[in-house]
SEBATOR-925967 format. One line per field, with one value per residue: residue number from 1; y, z, x of N, C-alpha, C in turn. Coordinates in Angstrom, 1 decimal. Each point is the difference from the previous one (the first is absolute). Example, Ala and Ser with C-alpha at 12.3 -4.5 7.8 and 13.67 -1.06 7.14 Angstrom:
<nodes>
pos: 1|2;
n_v: -5.7|1.1;
n_w: 7.8|-0.7;
n_u: 13.2|-0.4;
ca_v: 1.2|1.1;
ca_w: 0.0|0.0;
ca_u: -0.9|0.9;
c_v: 1.2|1.1;
c_w: 0.0|0.8;
c_u: 0.9|-0.8;
</nodes>
This chain:
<nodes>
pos: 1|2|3|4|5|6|7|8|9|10|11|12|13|14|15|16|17|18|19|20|21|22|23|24|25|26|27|28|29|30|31|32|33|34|35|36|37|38|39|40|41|42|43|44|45|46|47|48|49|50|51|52|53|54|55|56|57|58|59|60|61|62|63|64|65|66|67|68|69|70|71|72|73|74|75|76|77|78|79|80|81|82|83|84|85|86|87|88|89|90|91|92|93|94|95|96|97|98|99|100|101|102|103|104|105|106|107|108|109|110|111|112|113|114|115|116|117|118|119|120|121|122|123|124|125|126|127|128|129|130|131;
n_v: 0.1|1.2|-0.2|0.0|0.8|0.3|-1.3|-0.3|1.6|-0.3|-0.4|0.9|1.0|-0.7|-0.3|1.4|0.6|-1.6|-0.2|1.0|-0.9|-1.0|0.8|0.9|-1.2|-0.7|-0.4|0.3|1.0|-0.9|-0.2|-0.8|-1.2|-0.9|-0.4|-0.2|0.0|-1.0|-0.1|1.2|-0.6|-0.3|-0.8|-0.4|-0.4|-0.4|-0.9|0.2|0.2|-0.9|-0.4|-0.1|-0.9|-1.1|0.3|0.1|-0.3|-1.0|-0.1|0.0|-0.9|-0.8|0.1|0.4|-1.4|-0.6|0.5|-0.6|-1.3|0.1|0.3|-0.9|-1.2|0.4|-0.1|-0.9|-0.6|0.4|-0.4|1.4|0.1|-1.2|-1.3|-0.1|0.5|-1.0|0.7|-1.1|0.0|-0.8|0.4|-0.8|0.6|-1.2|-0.2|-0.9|-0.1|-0.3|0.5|1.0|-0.8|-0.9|1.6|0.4|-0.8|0.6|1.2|-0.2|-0.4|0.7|1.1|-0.8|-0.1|1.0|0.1|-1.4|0.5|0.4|0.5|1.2|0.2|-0.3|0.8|0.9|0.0|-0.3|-1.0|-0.6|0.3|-1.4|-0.3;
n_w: 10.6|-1.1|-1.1|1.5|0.5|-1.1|0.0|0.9|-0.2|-1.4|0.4|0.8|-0.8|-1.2|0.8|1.2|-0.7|-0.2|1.2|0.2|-1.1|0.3|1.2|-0.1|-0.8|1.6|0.3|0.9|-0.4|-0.1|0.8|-0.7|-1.2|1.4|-1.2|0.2|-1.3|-0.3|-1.2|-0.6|1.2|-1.3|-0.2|-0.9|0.4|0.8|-1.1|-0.9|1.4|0.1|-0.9|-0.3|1.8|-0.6|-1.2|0.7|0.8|-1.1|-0.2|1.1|0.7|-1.1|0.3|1.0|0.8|-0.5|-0.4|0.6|-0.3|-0.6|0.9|0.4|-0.9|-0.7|1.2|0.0|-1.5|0.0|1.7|-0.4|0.9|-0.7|1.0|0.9|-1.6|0.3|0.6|0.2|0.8|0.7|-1.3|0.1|-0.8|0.3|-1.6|0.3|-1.1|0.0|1.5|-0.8|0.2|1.2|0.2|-0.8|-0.3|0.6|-0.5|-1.1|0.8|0.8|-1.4|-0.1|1.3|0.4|-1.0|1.4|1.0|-1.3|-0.9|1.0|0.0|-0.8|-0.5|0.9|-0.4|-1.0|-0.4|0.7|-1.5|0.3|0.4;
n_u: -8.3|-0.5|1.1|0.7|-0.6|-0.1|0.4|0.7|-0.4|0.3|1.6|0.3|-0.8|0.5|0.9|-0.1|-0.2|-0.1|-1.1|0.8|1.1|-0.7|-0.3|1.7|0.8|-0.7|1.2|-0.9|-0.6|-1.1|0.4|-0.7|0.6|0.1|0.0|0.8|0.0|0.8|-1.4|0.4|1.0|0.5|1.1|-0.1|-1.2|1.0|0.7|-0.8|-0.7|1.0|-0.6|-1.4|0.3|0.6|-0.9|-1.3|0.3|0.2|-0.9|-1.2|1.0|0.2|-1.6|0.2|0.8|-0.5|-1.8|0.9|0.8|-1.0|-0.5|0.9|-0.2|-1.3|-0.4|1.1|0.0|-1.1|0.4|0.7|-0.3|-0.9|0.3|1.4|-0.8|-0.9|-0.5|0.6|-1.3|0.7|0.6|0.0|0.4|0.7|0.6|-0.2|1.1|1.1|-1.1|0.7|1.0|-0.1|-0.5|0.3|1.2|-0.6|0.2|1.0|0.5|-0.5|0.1|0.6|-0.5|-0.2|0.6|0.6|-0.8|-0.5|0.6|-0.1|-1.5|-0.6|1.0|-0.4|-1.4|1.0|-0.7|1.1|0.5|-0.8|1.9;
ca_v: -0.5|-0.2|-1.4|-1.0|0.6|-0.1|-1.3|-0.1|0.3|-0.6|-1.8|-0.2|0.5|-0.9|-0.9|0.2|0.5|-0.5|0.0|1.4|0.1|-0.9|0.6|1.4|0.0|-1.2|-1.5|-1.3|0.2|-1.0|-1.0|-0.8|-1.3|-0.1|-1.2|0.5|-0.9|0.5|-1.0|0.2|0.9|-0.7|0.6|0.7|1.2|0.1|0.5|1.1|0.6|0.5|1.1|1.3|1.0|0.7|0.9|1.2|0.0|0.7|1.4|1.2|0.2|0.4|1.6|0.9|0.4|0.5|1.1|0.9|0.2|0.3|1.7|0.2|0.0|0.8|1.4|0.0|0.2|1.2|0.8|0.4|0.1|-0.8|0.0|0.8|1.3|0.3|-0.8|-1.2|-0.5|-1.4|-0.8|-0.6|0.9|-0.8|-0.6|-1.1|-0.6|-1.5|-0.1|0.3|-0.9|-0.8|-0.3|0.3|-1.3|-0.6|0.2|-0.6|-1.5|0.1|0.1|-1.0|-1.1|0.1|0.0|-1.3|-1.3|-1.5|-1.1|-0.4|-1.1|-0.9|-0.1|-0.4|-1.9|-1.4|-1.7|-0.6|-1.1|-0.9|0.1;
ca_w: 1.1|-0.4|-0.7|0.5|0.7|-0.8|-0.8|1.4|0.1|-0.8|0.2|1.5|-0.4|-0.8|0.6|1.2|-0.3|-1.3|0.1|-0.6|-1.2|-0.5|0.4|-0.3|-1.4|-0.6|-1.2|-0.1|-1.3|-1.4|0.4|0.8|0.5|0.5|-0.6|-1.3|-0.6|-0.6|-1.2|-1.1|0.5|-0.3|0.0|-1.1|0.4|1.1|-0.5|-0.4|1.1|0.6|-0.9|0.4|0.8|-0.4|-1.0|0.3|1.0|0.2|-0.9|1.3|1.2|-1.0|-0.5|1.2|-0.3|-1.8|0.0|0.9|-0.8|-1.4|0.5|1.1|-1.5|-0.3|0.7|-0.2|-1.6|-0.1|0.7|-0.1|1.6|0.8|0.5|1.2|0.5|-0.1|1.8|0.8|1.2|0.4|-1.0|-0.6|-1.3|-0.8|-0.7|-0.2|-1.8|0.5|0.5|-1.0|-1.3|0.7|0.4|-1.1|0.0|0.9|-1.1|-0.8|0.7|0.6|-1.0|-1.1|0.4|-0.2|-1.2|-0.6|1.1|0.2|-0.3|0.9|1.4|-0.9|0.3|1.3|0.4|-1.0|0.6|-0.5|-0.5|0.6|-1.4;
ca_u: -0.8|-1.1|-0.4|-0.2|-1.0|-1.5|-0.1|-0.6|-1.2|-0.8|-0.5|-0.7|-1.2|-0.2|0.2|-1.0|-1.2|-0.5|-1.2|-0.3|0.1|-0.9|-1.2|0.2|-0.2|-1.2|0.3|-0.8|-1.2|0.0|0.7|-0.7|1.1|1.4|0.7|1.7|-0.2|1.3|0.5|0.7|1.2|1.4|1.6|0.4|-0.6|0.9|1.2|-0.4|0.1|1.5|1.2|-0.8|0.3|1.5|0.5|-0.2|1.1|1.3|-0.5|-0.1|1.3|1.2|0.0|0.3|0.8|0.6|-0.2|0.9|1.4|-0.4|-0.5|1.1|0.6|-0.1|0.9|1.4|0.0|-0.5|0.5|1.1|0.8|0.1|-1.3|-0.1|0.0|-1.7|-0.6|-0.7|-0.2|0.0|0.1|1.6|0.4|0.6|-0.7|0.4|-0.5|-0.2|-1.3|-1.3|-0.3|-0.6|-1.0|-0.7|-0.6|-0.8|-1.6|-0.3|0.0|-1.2|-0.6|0.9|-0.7|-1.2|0.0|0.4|-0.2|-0.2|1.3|1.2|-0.6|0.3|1.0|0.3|-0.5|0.3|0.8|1.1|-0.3|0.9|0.2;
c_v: -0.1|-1.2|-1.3|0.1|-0.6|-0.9|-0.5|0.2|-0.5|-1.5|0.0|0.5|-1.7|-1.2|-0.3|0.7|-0.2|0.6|1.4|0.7|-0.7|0.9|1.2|-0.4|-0.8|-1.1|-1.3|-0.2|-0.9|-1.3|-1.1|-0.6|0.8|-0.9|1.0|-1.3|-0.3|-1.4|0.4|0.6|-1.1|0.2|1.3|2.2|0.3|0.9|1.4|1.1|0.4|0.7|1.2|1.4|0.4|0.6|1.2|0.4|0.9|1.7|0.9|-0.1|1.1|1.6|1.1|0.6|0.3|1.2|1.2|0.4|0.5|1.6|0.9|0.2|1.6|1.2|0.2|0.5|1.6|1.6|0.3|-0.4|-1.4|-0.3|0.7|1.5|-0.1|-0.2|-0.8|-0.4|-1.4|-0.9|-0.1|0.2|-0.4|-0.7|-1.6|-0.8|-1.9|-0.3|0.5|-1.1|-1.0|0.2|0.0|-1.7|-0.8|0.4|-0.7|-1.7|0.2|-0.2|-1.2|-1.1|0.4|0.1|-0.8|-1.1|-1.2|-1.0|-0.4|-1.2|-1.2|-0.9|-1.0|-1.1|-0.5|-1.0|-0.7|-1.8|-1.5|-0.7|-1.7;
c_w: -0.6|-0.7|0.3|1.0|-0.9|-0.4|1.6|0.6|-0.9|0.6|1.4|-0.4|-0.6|0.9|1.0|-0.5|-1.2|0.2|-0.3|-0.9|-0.8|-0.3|-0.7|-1.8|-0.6|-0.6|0.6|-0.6|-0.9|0.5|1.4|1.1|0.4|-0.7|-1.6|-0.9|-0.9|-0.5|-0.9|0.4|0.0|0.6|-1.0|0.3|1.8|-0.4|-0.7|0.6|0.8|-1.5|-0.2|1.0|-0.1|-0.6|0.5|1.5|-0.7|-1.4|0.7|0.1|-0.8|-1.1|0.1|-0.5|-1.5|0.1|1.3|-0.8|-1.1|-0.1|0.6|-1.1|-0.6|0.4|-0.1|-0.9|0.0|0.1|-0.1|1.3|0.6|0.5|1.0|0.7|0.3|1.7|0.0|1.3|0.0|-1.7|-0.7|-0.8|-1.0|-0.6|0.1|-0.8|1.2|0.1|-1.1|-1.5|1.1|-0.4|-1.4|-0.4|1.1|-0.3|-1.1|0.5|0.0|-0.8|-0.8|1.1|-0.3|-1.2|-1.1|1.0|-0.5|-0.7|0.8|1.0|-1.2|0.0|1.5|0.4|-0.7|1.1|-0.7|-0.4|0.5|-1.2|0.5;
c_u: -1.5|-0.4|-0.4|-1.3|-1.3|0.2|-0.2|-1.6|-1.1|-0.5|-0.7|-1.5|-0.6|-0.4|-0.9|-1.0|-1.0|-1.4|0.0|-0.2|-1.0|-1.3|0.0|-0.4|-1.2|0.1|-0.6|-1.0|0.0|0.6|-1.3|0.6|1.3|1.0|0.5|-0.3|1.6|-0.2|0.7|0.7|1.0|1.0|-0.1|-0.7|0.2|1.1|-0.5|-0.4|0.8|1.0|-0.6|0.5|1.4|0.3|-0.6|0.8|1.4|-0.2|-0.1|0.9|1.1|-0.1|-0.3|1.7|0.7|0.2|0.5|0.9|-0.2|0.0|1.8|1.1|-0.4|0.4|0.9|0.1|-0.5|0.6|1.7|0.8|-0.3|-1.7|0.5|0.1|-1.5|0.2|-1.2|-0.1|0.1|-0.7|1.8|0.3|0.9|-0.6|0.4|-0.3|-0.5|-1.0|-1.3|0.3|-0.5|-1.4|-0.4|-0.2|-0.4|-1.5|-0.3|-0.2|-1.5|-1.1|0.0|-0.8|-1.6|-0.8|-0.2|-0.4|-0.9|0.6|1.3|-0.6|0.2|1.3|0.9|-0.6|0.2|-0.2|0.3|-0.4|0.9|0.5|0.7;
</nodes>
């Protein structure tokens, strides 16, 4: 119930309470003009901003959990009796190889964009030659 609680509360704070947050961090400071200027905002530097948040999307998301299985792994290996001799409150104690190779390439995915976004934007706006 919690996980789902604080991504809720974040968007209702974000959402309803911009003027709050504006005032609490000052980010109107330096800003004259009401006008966004977006001459050097290509496809190409669009696409590069959308691989940007995906690679970091899926790095936060995906390493947490690694470093669960990675730690749940250890325990296992280490330990003579098992992990189920440790008491755990409301953490799941099985290791699950499946979900810890997911996420693990889902780090390296992540890495491997960010790493590389701007040949992947490159990449992605080819146009197509008329043939």
């Amino acid at each position: 119930m919690g996980a789902i609680l604080v991504p809720i509360l974040l968007f209702v704070l974000l959402i309803r309470k911009t003027d709050l947050i504006i005032d609490l961090f000052k980010l109107d400071k330096g800003f004259d003009d009401e006008k966004i200027m977006f001459e050097n905002f290509d496809g190409v530097k669009i696409i590069q901003l959308a691989l940007l948040i995906i690679g970091i999307y899926l790095i936060i998301y995906y390493l947490p959990e690694f470093l669960q299985y990675a730690f749940l792994a250890f325990k296992k290996e280490v330990t003579p009796q098992g992990i189920d001799s440790f008491v755990y409150s409301n953490i799941d104690t099985t290791v699950d190889y499946f979900n810890w190779a997911i996420s693990g390439m889902n780090l390296i995915v992540g890495y491997v964009i960010l790493s590389n976004y701007h040949r992947l934007a490159k990449w992605l706006n080819k146009k197509k030659v008329n043939a």
